[in-house]
C-alpha positions as a Markdown table, in Angstrom:
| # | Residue | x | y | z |
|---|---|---|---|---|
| 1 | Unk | 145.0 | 174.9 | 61.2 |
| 2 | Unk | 143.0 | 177.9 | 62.8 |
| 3 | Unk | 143.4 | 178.0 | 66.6 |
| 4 | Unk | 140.4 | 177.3 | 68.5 |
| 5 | Unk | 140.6 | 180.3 | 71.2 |
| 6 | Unk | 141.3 | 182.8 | 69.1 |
| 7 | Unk | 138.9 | 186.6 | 69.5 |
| 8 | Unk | 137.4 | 188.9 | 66.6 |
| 9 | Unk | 137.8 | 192.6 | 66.4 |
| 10 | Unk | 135.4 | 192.7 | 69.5 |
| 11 | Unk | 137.3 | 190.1 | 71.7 |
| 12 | Unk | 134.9 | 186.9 | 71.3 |
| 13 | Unk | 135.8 | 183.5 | 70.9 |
| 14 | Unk | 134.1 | 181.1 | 69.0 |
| 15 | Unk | 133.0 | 179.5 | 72.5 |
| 16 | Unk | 131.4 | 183.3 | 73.0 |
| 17 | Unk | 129.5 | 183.3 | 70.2 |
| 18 | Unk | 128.1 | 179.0 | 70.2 |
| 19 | Unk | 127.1 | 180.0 | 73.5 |
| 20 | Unk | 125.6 | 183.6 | 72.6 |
| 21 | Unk | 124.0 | 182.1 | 69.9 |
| 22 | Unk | 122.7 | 179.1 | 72.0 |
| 23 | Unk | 124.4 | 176.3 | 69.6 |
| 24 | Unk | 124.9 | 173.9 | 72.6 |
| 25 | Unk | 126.5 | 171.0 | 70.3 |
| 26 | Unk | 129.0 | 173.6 | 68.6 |
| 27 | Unk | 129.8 | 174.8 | 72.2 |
| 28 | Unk | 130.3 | 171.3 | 73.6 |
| 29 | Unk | 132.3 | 170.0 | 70.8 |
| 30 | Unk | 134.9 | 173.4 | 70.4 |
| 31 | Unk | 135.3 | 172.6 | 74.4 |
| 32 | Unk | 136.1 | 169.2 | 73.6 |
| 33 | Unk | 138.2 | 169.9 | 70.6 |
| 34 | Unk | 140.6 | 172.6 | 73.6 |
| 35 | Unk | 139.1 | 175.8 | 73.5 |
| 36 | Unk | 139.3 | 177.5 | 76.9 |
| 37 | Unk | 136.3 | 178.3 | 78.6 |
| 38 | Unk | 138.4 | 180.7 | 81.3 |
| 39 | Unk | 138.7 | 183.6 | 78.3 |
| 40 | Unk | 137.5 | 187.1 | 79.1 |
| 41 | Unk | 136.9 | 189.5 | 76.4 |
């Protein structure tokens, strides 16, 4: 199982990028699924 949180080479999150990316379902959904919303890159 991949963990939610976790940053690329260039510190983002998955929540950085659905949100970058404006994907507003992926971003509601990985904050459902746990990912923190507090990370800072």
């Amino acid at each position: 199982m991949a963990h939610i949180s976790i940053k690329n080479i260039y510190g983002k999150t998955p929540l950085h990028i659905a949100t970058d990316k404006n994907f507003k379902e992926i971003a509601e959904l990985l904050v459902l699924h746990g990912s923190k919303n507090n990370v800072h890159t």
